[in-house]
PASEBA-1860 file (N, C-alpha, C; in nm, 3 decimals):
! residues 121
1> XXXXXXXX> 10.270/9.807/8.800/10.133/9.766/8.798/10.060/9.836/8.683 ~ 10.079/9.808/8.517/9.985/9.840/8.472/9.832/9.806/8.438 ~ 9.799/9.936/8.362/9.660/9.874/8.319/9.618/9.873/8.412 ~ 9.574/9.980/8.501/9.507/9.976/8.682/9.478/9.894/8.742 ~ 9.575/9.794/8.744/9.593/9.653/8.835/9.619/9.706/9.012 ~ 9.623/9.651/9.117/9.657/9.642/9.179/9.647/9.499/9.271 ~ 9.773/9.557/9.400/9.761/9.387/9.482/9.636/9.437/9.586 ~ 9.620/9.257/9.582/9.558/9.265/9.722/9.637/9.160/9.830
9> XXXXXXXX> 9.635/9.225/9.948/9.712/9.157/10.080/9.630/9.108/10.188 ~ 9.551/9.145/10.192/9.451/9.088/10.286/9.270/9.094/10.260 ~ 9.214/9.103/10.339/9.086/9.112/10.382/8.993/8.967/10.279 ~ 8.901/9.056/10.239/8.739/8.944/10.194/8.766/8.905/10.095 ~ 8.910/8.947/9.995/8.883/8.899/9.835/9.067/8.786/9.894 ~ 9.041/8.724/9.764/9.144/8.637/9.764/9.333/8.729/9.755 ~ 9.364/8.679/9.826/9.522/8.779/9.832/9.593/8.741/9.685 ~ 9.685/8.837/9.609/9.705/8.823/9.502/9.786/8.919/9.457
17> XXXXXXXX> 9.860/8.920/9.362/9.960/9.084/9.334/9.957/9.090/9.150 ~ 9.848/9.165/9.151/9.866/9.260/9.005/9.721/9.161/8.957 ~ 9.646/9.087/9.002/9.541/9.015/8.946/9.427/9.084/8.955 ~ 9.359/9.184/9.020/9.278/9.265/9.058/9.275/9.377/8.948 ~ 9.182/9.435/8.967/9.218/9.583/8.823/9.043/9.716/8.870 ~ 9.088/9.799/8.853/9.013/9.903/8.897/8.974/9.979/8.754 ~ 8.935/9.964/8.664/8.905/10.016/8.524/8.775/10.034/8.493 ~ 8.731/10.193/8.428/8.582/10.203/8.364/8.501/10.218/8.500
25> XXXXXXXX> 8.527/10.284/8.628/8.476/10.253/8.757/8.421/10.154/8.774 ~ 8.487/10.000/8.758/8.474/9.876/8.845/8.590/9.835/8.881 ~ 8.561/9.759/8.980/8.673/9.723/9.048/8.659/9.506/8.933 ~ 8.781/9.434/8.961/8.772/9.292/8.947/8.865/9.265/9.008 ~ 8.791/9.219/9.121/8.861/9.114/9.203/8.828/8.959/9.178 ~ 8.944/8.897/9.264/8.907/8.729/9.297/8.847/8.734/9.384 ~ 8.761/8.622/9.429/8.696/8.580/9.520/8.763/8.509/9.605 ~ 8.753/8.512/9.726/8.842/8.423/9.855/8.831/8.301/9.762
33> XXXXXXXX> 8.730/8.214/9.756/8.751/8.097/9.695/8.787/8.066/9.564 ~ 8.818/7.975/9.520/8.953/7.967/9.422/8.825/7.991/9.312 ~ 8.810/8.039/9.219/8.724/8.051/9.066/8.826/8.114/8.998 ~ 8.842/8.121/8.891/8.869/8.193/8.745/8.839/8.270/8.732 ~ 8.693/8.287/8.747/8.640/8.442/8.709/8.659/8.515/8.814 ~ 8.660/8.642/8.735/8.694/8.793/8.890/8.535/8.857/8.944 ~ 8.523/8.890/9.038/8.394/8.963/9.053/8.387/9.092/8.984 ~ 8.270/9.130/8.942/8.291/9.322/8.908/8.204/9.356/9.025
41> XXXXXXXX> 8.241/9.449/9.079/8.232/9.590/9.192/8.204/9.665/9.135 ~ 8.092/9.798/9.166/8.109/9.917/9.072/8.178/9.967/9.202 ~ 8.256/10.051/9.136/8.311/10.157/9.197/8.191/10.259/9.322 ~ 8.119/10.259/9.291/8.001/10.300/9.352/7.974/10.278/9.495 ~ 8.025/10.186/9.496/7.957/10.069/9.618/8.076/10.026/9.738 ~ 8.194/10.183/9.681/8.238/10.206/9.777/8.197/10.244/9.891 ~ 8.291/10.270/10.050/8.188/10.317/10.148/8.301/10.420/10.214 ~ 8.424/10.336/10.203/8.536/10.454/10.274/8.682/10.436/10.190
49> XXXXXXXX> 8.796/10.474/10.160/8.933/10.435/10.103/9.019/10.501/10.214 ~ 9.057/10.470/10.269/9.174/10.516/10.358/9.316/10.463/10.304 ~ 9.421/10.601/10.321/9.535/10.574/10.293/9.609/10.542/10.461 ~ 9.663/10.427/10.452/9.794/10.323/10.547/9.893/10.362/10.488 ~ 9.988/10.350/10.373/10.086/10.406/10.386/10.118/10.495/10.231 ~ 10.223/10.542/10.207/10.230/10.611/10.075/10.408/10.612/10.071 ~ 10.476/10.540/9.968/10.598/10.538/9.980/10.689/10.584/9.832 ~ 10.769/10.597/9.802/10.814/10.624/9.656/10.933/10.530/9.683
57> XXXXXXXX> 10.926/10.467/9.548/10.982/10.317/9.516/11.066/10.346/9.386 ~ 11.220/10.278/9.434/11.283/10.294/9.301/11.297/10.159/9.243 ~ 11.267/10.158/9.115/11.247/10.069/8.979/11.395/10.094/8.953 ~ 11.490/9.934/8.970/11.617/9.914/8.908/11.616/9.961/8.757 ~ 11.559/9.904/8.684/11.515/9.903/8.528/11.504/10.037/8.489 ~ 11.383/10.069/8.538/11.350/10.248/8.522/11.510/10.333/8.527 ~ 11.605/10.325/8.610/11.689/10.359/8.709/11.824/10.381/8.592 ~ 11.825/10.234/8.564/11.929/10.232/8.443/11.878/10.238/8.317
65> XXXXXXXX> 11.760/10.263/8.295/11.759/10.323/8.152/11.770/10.469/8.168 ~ 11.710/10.520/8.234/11.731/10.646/8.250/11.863/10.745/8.247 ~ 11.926/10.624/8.329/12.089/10.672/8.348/12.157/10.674/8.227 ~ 12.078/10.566/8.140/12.159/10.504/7.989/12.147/10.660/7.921 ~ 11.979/10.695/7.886/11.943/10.810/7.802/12.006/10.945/7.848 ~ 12.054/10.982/7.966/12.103/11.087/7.995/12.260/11.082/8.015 ~ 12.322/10.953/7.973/12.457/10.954/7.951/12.462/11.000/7.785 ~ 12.398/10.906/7.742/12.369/10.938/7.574/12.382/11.093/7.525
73> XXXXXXXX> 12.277/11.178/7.570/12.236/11.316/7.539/12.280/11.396/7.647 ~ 12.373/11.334/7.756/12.442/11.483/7.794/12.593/11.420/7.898 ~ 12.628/11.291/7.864/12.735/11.269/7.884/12.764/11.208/8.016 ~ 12.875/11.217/8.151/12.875/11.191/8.269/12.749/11.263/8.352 ~ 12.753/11.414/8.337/12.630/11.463/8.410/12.486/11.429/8.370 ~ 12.481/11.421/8.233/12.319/11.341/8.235/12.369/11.158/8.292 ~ 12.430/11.100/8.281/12.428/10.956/8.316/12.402/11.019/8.485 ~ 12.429/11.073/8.562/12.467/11.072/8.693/12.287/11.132/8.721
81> XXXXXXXX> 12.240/11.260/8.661/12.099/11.286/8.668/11.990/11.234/8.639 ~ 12.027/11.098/8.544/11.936/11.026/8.519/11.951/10.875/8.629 ~ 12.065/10.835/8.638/12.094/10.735/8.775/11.952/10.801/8.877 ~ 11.986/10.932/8.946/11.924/11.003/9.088/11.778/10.985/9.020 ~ 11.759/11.032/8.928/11.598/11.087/8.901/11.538/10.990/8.841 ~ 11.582/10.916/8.712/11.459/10.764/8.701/11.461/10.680/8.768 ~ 11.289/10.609/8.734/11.288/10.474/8.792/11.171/10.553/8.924 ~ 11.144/10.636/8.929/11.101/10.669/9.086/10.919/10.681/9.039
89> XXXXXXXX> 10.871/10.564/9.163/10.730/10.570/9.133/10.708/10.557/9.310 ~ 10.584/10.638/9.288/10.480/10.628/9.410/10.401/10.540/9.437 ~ 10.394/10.448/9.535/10.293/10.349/9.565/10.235/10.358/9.691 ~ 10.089/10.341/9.697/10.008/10.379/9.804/9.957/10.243/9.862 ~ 9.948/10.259/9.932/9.910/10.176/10.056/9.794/10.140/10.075 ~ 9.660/10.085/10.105/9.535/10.204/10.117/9.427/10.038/10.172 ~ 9.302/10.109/10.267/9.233/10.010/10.295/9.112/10.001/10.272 ~ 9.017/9.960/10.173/8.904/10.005/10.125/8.753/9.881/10.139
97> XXXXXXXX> 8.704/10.002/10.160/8.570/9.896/10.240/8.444/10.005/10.140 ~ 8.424/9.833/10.114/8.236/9.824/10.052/8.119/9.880/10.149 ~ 7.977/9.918/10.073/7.875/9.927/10.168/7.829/9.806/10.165 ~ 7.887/9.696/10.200/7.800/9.533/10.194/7.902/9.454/10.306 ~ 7.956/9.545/10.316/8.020/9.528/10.419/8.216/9.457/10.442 ~ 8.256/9.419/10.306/8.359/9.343/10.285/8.441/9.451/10.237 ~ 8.620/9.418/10.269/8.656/9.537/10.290/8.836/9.436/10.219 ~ 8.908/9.554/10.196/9.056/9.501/10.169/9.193/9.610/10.191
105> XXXXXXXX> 9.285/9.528/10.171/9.415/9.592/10.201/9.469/9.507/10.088 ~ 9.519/9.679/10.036/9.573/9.685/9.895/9.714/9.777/9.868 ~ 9.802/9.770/9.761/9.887/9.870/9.752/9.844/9.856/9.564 ~ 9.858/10.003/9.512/9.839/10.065/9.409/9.920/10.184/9.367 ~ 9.972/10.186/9.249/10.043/10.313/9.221/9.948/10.384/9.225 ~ 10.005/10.503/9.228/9.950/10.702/9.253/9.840/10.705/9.130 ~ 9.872/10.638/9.021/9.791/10.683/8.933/9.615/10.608/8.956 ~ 9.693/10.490/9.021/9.554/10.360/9.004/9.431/10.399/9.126
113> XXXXXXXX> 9.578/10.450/9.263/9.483/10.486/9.341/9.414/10.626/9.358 ~ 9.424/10.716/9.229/9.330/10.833/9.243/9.222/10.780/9.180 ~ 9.199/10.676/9.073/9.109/10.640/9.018/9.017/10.626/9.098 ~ 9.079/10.523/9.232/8.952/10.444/9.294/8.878/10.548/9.328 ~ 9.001/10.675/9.398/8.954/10.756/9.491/8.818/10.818/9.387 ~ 8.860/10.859/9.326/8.751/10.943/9.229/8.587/10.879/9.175 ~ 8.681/10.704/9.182/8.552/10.634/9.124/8.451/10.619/9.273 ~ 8.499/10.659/9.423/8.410/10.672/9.578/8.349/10.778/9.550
121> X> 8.356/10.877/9.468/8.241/11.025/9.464/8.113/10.953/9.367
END
């Protein structure tokens, strides 16, 4: 999910995966009903973010390049330390509600969802 995209899975905005984006403290979402354009949210106008779940996710891709670069520069034991250790990202879970009352269920990497968190102060 780059470029502080995240999905949305449920609630008031239209469900969607990677179309949404949390950047510059606004949020752009879709609207339940079908439009083109995204809404802007300030970040502001948060009211609560609760974390539902928090999982670490392995990236095939990530996984075998990694394995590639540490076979390269250190042989069977880097191919085997880079297999275990790339590719590994954190993705959060999380359920976040407006003061206007409309609210969603979302998952966001670690990085996207400290943003929001930071952009609720």
């Amino acid at each position: 999910m780059p470029f502080g995209t995240f999905d949305v899975h449920a609630g008031d905005f239209r469900k969607c995966d990677g179309a949404s984006q949390a950047i510059d403290g606004h949020f752009y979402m879709k609207k339940p009903t079908f439009s083109f354009f995204r809404e802007k949210i300030k970040m502001s106008e948060i009211e609560t973010v609760e974390v539902a779940t928090e999982e670490s996710v392995k990236k095939l891709g990530g996984t075998i390049g990694w394995g590639a670069a540490g076979g390269i520069v250190l042989g069977p034991v880097g191919l085997l330390a880079g297999l275990i250790l790339g590719g590994k990202k954190t993705e959060v879970t999380f359920i976040c509600k407006f003061k206007d009352g409309r609210k969603f269920l979302g998952t966001a990497s670690a990085k996207v969802y400290k943003t929001i968190l930071a952009g609720a102060f």
